[in-house]
N, C-alpha and C positions, 0 to 999 in steps of 0.2 A: 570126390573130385577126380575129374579124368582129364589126360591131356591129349584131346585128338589134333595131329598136323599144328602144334605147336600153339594150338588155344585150349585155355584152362577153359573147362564145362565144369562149373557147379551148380546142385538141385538147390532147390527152392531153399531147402531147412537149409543148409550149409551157407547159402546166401544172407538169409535171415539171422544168423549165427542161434540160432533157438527154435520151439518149435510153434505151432501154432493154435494157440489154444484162442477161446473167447473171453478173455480176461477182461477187454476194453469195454464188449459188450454189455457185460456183468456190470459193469463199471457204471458203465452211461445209463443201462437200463435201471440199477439200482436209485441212482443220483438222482434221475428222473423221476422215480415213483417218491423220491422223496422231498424231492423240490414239490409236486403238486401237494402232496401232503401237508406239506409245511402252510403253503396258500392257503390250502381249503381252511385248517384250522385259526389260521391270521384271519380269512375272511367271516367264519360263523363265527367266533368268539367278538370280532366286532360287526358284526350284525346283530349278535344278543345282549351286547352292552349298550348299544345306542338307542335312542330313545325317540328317534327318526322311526314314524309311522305307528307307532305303539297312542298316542295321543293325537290321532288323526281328528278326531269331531273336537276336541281341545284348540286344537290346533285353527281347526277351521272357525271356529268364533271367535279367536282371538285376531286373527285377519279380518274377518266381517268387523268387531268393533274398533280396531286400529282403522281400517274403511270411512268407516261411519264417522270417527274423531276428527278426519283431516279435510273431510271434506265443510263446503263455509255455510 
């Protein structure tokens, strides 16, 4: 801290009262890799329990005779 002509000059660090590392970076950048992580696994563990497309030609003759039923 220096006083020139009656104004205090202080550097950045003395400003900041600490110094300046990537703490927040680390932070967000972690959070991040572990938020999509979190997704991905919510999304393929229900995409391998559900039973959507697994019974596709099932599926589709059950439509063609629900079809065929309602029509007179």
């Amino acid at each position: 801290m220096e006083v020139r002509n009656g104004e205090v000059h202080v550097d950045a660090t003395e400003a900041r009262a600490g110094s300046t590392n990537n703490t927040v970076r680390y932070v967000l950048l972690i959070s991040i890799v572990l938020a999509i992580l979190a997704m991905t696994i919510i999304w393929i563990t229900g995409a391998l329990n559900s039973d959507q497309g697994n019974n596709a030609q099932a599926n589709s003759q059950r439509a063609v005779a629900e079809e065929q039923a309602t029509k007179p």
